[in-house]
C-alpha positions as a Markdown table, in Angstrom:
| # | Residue | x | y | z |
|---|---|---|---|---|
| 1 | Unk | -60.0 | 78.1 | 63.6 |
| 2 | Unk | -62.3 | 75.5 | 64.7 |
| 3 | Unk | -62.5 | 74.2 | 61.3 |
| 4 | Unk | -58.2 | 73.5 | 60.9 |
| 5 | Unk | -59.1 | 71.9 | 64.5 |
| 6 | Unk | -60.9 | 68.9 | 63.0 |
| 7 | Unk | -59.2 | 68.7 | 59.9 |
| 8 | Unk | -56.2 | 67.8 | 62.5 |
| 9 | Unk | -58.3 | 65.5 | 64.3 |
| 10 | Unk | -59.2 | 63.9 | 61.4 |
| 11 | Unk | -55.4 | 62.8 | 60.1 |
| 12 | Unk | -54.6 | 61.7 | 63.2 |
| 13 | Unk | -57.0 | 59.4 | 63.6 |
| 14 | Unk | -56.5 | 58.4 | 59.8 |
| 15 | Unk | -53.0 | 57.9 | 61.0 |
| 16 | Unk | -53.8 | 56.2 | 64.4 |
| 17 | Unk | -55.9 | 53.7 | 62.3 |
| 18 | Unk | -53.1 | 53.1 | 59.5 |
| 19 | Unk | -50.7 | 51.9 | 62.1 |
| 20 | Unk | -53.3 | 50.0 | 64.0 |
| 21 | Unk | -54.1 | 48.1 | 60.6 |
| 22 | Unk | -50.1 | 47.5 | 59.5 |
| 23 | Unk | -49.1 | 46.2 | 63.5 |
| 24 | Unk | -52.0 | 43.3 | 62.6 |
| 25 | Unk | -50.0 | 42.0 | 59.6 |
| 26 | Unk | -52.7 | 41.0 | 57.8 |
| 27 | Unk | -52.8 | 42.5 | 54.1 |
| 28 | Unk | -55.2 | 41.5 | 51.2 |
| 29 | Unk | -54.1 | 41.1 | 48.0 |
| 30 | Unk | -55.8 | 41.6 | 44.3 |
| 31 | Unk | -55.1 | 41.2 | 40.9 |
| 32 | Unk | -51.4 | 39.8 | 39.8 |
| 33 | Unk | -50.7 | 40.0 | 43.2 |
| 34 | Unk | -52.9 | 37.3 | 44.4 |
| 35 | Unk | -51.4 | 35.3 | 41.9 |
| 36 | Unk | -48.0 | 35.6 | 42.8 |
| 37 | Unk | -48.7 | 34.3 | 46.0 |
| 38 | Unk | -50.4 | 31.5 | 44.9 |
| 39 | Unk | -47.2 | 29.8 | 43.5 |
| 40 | Unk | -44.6 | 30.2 | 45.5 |
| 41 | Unk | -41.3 | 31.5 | 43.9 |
| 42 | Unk | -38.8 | 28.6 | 45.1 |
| 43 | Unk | -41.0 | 26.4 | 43.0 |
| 44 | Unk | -41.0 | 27.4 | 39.8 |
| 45 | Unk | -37.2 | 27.8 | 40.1 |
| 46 | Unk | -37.2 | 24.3 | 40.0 |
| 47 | Unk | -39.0 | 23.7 | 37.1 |
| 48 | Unk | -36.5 | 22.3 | 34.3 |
| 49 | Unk | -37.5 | 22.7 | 30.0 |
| 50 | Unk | -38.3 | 19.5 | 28.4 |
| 51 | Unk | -35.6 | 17.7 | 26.4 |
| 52 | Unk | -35.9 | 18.1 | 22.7 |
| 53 | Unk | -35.7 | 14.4 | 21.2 |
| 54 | Unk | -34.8 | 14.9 | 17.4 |
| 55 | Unk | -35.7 | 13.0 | 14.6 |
| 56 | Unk | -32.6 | 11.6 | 12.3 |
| 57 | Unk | -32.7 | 9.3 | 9.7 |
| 58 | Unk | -31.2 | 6.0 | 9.9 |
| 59 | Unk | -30.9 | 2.9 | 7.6 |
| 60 | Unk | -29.7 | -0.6 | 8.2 |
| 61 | Unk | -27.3 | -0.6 | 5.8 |
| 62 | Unk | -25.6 | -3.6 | 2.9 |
| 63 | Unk | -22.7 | -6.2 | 4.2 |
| 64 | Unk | -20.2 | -6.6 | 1.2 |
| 65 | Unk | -17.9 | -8.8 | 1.2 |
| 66 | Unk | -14.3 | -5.9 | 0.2 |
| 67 | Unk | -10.7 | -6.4 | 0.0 |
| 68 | Unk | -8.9 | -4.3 | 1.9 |
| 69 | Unk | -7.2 | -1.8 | -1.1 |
| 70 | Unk | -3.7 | -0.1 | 0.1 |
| 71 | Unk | -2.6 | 2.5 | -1.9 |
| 72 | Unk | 1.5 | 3.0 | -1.8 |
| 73 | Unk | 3.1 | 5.2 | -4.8 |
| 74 | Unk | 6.0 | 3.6 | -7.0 |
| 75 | Unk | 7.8 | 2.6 | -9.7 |
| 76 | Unk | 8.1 | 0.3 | -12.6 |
| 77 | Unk | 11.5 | -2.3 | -12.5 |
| 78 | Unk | 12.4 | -5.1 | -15.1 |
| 79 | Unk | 12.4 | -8.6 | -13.5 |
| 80 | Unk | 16.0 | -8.9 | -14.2 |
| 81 | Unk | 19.2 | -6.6 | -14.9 |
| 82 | Unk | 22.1 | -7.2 | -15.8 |
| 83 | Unk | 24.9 | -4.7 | -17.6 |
| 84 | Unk | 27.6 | -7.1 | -19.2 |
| 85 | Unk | 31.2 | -5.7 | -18.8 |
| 86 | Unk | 34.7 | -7.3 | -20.3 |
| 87 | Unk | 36.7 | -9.2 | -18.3 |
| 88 | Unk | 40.1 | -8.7 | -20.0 |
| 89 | Unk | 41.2 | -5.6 | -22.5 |
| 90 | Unk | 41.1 | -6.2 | -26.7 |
| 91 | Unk | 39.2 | -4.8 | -29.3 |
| 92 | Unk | 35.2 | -5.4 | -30.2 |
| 93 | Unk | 35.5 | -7.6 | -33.3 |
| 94 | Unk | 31.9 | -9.2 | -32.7 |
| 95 | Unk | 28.9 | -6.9 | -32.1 |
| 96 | Unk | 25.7 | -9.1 | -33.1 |
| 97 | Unk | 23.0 | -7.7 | -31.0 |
| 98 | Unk | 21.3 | -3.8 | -31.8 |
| 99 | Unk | 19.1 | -2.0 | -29.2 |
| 100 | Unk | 15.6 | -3.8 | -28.7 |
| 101 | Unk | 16.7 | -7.0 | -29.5 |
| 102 | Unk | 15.6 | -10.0 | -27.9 |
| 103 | Unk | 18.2 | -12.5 | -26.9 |
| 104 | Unk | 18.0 | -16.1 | -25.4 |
| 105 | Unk | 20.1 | -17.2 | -22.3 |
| 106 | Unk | 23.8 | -17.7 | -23.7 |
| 107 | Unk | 23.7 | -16.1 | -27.1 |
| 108 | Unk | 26.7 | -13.8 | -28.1 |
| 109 | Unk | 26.6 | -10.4 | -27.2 |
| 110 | Unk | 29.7 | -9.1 | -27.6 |
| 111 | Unk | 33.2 | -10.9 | -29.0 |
| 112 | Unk | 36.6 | -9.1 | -28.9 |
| 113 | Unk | 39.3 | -9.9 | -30.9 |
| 114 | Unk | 41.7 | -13.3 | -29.4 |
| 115 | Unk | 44.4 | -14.3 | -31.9 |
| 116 | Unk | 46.8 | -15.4 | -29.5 |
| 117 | Unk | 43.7 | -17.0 | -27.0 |
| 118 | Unk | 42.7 | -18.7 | -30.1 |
| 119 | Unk | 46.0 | -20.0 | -30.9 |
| 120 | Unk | 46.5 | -21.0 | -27.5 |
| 121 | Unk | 43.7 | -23.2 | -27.4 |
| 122 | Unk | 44.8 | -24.3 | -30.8 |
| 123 | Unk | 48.2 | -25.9 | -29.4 |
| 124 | Unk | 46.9 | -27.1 | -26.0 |
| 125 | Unk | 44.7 | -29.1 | -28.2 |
| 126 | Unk | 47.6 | -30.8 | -30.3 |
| 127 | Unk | 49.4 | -31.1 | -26.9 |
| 128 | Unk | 46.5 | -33.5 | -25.9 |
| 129 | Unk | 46.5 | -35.6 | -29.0 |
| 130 | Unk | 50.3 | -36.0 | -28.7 |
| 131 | Unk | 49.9 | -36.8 | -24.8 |
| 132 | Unk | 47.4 | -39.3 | -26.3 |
| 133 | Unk | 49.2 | -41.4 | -28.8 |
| 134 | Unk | 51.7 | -41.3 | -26.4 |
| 135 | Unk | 49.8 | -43.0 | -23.8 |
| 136 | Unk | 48.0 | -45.5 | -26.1 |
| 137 | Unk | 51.6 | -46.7 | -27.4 |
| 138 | Unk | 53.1 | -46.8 | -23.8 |
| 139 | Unk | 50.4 | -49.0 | -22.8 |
| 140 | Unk | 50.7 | -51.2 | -25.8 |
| 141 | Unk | 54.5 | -51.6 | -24.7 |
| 142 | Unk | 53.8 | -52.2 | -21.1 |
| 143 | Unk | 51.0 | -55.1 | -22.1 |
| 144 | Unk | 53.9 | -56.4 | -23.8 |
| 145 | Unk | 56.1 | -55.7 | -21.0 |
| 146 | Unk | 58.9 | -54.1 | -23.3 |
| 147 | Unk | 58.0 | -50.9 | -20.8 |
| 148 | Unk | 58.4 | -50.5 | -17.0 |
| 149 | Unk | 55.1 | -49.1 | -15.1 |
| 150 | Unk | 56.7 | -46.5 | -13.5 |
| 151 | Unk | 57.3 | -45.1 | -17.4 |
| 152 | Unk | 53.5 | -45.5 | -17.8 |
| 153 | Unk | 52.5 | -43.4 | -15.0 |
| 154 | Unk | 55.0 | -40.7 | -16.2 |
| 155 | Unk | 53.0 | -40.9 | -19.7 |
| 156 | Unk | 49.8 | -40.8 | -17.8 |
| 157 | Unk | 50.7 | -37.8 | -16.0 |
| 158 | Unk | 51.4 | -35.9 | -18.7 |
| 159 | Unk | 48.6 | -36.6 | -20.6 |
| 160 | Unk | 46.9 | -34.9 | -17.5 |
| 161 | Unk | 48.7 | -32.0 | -17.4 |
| 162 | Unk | 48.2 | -31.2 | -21.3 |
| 163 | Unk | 44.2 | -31.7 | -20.6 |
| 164 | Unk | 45.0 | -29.4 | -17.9 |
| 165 | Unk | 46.7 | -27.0 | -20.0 |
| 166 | Unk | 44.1 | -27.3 | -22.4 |
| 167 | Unk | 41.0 | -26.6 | -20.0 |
| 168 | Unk | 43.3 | -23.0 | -19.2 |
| 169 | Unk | 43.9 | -22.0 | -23.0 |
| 170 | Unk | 39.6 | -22.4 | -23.3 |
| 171 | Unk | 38.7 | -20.5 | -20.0 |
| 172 | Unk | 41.7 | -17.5 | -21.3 |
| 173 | Unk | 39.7 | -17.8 | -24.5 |
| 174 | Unk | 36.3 | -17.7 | -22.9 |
| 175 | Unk | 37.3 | -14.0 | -21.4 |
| 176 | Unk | 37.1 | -12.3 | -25.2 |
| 177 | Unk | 33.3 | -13.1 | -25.1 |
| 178 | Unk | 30.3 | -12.0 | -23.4 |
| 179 | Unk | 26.5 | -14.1 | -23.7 |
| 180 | Unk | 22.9 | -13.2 | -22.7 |
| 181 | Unk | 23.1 | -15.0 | -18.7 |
| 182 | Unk | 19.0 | -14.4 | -19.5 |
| 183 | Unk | 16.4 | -14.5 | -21.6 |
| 184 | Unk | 15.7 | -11.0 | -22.4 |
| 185 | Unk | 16.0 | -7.8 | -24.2 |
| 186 | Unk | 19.4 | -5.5 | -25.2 |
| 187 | Unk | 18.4 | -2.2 | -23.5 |
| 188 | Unk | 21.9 | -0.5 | -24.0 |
| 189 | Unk | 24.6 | -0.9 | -25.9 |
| 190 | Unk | 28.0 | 1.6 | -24.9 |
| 191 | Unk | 30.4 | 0.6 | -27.4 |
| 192 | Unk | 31.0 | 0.0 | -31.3 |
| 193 | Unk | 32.8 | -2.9 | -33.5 |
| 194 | Unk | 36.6 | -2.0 | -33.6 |
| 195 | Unk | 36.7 | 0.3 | -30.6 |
| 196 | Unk | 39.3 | -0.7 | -28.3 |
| 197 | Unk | 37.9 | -1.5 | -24.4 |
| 198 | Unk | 39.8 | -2.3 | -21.1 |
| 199 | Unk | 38.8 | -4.7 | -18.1 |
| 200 | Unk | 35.7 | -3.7 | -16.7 |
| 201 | Unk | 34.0 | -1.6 | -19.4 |
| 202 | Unk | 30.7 | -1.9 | -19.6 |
| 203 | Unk | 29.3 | -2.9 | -23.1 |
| 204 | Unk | 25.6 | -3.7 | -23.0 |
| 205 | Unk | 22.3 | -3.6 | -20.5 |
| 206 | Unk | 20.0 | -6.8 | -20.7 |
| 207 | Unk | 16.8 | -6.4 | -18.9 |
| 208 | Unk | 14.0 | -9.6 | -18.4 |
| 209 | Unk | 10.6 | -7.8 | -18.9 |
| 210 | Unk | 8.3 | -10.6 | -18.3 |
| 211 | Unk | 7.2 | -10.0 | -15.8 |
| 212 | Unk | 7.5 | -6.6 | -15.0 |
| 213 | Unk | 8.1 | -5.5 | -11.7 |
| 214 | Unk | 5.6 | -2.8 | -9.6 |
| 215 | Unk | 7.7 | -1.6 | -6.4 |
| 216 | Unk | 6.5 | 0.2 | -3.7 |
| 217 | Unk | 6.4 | 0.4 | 0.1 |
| 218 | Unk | 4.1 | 0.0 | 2.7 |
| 219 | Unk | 3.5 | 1.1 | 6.1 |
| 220 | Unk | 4.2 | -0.6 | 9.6 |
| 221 | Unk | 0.3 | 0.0 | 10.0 |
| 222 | Unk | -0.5 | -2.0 | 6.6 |
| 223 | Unk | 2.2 | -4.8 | 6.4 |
| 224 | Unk | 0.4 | -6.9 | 8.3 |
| 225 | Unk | -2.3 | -6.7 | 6.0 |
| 226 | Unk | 0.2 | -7.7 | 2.9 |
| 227 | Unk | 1.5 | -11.2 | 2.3 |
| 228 | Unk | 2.5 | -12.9 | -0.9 |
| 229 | Unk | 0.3 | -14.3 | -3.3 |
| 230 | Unk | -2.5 | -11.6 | -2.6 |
| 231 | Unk | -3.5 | -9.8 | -5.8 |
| 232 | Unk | -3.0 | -6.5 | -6.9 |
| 233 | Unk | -3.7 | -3.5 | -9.7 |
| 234 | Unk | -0.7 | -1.0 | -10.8 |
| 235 | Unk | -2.1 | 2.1 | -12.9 |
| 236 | Unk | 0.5 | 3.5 | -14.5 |
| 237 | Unk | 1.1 | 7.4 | -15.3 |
| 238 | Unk | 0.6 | 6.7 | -19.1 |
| 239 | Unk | -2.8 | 5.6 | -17.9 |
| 240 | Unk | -2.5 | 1.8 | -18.4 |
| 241 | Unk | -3.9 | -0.7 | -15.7 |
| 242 | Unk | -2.5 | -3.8 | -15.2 |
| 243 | Unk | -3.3 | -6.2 | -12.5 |
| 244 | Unk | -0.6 | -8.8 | -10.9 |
| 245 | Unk | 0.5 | -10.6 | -7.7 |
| 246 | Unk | 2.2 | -9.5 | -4.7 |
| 247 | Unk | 5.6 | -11.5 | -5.3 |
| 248 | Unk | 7.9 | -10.8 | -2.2 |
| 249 | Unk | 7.0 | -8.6 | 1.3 |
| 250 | Unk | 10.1 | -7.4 | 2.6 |
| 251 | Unk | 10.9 | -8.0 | 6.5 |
| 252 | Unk | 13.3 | -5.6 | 6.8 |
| 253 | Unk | 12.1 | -1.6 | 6.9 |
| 254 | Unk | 13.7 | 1.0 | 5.1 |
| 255 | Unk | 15.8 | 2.9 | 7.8 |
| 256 | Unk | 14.6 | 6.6 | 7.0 |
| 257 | Unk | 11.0 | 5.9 | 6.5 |
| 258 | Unk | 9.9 | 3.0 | 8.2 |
| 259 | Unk | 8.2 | 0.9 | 5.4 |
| 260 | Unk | 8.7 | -2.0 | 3.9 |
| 261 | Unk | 9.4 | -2.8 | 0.1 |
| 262 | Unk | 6.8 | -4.7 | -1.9 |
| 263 | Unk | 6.8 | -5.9 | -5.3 |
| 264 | Unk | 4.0 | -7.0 | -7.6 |
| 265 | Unk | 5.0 | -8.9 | -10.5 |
| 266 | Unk | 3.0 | -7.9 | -14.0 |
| 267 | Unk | 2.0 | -10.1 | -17.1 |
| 268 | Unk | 4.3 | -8.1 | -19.5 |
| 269 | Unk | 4.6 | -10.2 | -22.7 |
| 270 | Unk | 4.5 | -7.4 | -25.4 |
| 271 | Unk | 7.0 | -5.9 | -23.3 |
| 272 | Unk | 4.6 | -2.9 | -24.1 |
| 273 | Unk | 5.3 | -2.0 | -19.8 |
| 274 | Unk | 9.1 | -0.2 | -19.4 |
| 275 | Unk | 10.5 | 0.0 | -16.4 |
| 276 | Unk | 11.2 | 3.4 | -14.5 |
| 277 | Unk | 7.4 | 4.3 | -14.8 |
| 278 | Unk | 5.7 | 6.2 | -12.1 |
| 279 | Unk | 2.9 | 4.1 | -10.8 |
| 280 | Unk | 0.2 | 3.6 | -8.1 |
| 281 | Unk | 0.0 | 0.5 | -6.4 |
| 282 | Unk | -3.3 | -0.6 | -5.5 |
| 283 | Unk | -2.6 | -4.1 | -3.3 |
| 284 | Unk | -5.6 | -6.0 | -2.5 |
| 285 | Unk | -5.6 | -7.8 | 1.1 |
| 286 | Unk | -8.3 | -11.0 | 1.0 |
| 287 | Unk | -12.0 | -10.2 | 1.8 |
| 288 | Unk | -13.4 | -8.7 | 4.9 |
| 289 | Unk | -17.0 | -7.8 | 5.8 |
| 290 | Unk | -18.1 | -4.6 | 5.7 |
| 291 | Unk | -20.4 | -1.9 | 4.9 |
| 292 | Unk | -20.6 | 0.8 | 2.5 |
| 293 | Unk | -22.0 | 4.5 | 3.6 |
| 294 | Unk | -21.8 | 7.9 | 2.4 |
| 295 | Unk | -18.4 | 9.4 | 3.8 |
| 296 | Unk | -21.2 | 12.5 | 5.6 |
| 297 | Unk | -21.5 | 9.6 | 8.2 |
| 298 | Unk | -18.0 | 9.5 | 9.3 |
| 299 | Unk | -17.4 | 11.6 | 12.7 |
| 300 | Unk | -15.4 | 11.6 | 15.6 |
| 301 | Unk | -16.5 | 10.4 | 19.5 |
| 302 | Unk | -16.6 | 12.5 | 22.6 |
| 303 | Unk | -12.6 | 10.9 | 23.2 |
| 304 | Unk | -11.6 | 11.8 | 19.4 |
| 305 | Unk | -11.8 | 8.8 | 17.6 |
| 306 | Unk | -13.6 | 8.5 | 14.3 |
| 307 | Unk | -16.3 | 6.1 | 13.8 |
| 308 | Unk | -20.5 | 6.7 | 13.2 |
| 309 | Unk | -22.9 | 6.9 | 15.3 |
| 310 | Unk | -26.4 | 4.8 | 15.6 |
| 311 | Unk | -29.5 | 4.1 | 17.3 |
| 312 | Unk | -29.7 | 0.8 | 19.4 |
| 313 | Unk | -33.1 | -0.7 | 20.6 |
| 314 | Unk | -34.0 | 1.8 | 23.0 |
| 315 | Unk | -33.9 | 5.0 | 20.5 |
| 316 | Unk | -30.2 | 6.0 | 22.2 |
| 317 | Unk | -27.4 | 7.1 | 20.2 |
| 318 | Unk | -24.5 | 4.9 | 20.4 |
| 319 | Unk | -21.2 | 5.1 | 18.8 |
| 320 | Unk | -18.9 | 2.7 | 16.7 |
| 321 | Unk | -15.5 | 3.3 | 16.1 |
| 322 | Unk | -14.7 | 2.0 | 12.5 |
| 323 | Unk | -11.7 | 0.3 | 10.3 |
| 324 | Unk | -11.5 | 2.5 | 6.7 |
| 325 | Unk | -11.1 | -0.6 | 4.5 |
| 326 | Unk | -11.6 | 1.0 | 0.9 |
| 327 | Unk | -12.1 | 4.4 | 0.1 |
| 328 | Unk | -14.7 | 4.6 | -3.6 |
| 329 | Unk | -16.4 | 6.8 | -5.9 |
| 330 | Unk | -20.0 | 5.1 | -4.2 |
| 331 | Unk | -18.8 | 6.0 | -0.4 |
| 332 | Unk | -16.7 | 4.4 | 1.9 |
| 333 | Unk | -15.9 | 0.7 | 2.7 |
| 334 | Unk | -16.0 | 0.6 | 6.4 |
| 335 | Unk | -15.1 | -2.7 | 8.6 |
| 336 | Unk | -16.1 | -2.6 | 12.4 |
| 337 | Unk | -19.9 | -1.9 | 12.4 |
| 338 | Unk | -22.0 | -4.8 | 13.8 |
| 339 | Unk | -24.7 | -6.2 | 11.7 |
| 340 | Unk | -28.1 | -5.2 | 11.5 |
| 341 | Unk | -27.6 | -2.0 | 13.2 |
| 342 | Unk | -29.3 | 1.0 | 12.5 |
| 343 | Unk | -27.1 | 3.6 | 11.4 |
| 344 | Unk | -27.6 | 7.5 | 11.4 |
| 345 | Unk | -27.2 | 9.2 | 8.1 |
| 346 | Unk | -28.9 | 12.3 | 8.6 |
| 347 | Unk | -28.7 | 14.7 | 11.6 |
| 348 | Unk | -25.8 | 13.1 | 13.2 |
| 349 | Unk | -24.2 | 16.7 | 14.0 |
| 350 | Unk | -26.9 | 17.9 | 15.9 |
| 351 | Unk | -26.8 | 14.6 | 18.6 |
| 352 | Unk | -24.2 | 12.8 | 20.9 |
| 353 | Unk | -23.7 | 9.3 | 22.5 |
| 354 | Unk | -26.4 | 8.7 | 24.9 |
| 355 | Unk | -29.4 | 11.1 | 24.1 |
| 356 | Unk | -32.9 | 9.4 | 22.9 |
| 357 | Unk | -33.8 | 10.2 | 19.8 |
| 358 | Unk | -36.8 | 9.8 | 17.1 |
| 359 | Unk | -35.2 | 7.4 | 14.1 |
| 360 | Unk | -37.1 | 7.5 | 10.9 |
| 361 | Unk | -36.0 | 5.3 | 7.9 |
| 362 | Unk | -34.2 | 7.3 | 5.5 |
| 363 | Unk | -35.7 | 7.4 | 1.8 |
| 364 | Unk | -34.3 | 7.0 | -1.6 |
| 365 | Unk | -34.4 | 10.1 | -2.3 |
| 366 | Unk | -32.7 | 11.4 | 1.1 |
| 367 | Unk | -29.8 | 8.7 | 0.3 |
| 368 | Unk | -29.3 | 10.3 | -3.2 |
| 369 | Unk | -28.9 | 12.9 | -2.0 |
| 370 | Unk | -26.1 | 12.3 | 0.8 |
| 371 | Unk | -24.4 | 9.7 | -1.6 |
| 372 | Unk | -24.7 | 11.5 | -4.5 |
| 373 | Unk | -26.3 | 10.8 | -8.1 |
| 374 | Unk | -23.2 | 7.9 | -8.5 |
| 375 | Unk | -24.1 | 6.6 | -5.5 |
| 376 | Unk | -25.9 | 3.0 | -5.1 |
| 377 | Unk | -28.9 | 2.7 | -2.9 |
| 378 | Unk | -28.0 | 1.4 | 0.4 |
């Protein structure tokens, strides 16, 4: 009994003392504990990782000296056209030309039969020569005065109106036939000796190849680029490549699409070029300075717009937007980048404008391998 007594005694005064020791508020702390407080909690929430500065590669890259190349798709055209038709009705009694013949400016093409034209002509001329003698011996009289003036100028006049007559009876005669208005070649012929034709019938298609005409249209973005005089290169579907000069830059925009006709006239004098060919226009604005670089380089800003990005004196990445001013097998021809900057070419995807980075001169072999085994060293 006594024993349970001072076991009692014992936890309370274990207890009394535990409660004396916690109302002091002084604890001690070991281990991981002490640790904890040594570094308070607020602080190392404010601790902040380090920025990771990359490394890209970067070169300062070749100015050229490009013409601006603008692509339009078109057509082959002859220089000239022209599809002689008859001008009165009779039948073809004269057909001198055949297909693929080459004709000079005013040779016959095509003659229809003119009896009574002939024999017009024929008459009005005799008229004249009658209206001539006539007047010769009237003035012979009047010198003499054996004939009054008044007589004279009657003789006069109608020596004037059988010239008159006469000029008619040639224009009537000049309807039966039809000449070359050009130098050129006979492309079609749509009728045959002894067929019978009526006004307006068409009878043969004379087209001037040389030169031959590439057409094509351009944009509103690339017209002011394009002005006569500036050269050009057409390859044709059949593979041939010819090159030419711009010859005329239409003002005036096609209604449905906005562009603006353009024709480049080609050294044709084989004739070996037809017209109607499906062609790609290549027109060649003057020079510009630029830069060429793999087309990897090419991305787009914070705001969307498409340029490449570089390192400027301090190691920060700036961006430049850029003018596409050829697009070749070696990379792209790009306007708009200042000189002597260095630009990024390799781990441009992983960095934005503004952060510091750690540029390293891209090697040979790195370039060959963005710009390909083609590709020049920049």
């Amino acid at each position: 009994m006594a024993k349970i007594k001072l076991h009692r005694l014992m936890a309370i005064a274990v207890l009394i003392g535990t409660a004396a020791w916690v109302a002091t508020g002084e604890f001690t702390s070991v281990g991981s504990a002490a640790d904890s407080a040594a570094t308070p909690p607020a602080a190392e929430a404010k601790k902040e990782p380090e920025a990771v500065v990359r490394t890209v590669g970067v070169i300062v890259p070749k100015r050229v000296q490009h013409s601006r190349a603008i692509r339009v798709s078109g057509h082959t055209d002859a220089d000239k056209r022209s599809v002689l038709a008859t001008r009165t009705s009779g039948i073809v009694q004269e057909l001198p030309v055949s297909l693929g013949q080459r004709v000079k400016a005013g040779d016959l093409v095509v003659k229809l039969e003119s009896l009574a034209a002939e024999a017009a002509v024929e008459t009005a001329k005799a008229l004249v020569a009658q209206r001539e003698a006539e007047l010769a011996a009237a003035e012979r009289l009047a010198a003499a005065g054996q004939l009054p003036k008044l007589q004279l100028d009657s003789v006069r006049s109608g020596l004037l109106a059988a010239k008159s007559q006469l000029e008619q009876a040639v224009a009537q005669l000049d309807l039966y036939t039809l000449k070359a208005p050009f130098d050129g070649m006979i492309d079609k012929i749509n009728t045959e000796l002894g067929s019978s034709v009526q006004p307006g019938a068409q009878v043969a298609t004379i087209l001037a190849m040389d030169p031959m005409l590439a057409v094509g249209e351009v944009s509103e973005r690339d017209l002011a680029h394009v002005k006569p005089g500036d050269k050009a290169k057409v390859r044709l579907v059949n593979g041939q490549t010819v090159e030419g000069d711009i010859r005329y830059v239409s003002r005036d925009a096609t209604a449905a699409t906005r562009t603006y006709r353009v024709e480049v006239a080609l050294p044709n004098p084989e004739r070996t070029i037809p017209a109607g060919m499906t062609s790609e226009i290549t027109l060649l604005a003057e020079p510009v300075d630029a830069t060429i670089l793999p087309r990897s380089v090419v991305t787009l800003s914070r705001q969307g717009d498409l340029g490449i990005r570089a390192v400027d004196k301090d190691n920060k990445v700036v961006f430049f937007p850029i003018d596409i001013v050829d697009d070749t097998p070696n990379g792209l021809v790009l306007g708009g980048i200042p000189s002597d900057v260095r630009v990024i070419v390799a781990g441009q995807e992983l960095i934005t404008e503004g952060d510091t980075v750690n540029p390293v001169e891209a090697d040979q072999e790195t370039m060959r391998r963005i710009m390909g085994e083609a590709g020049p060293s920049l």
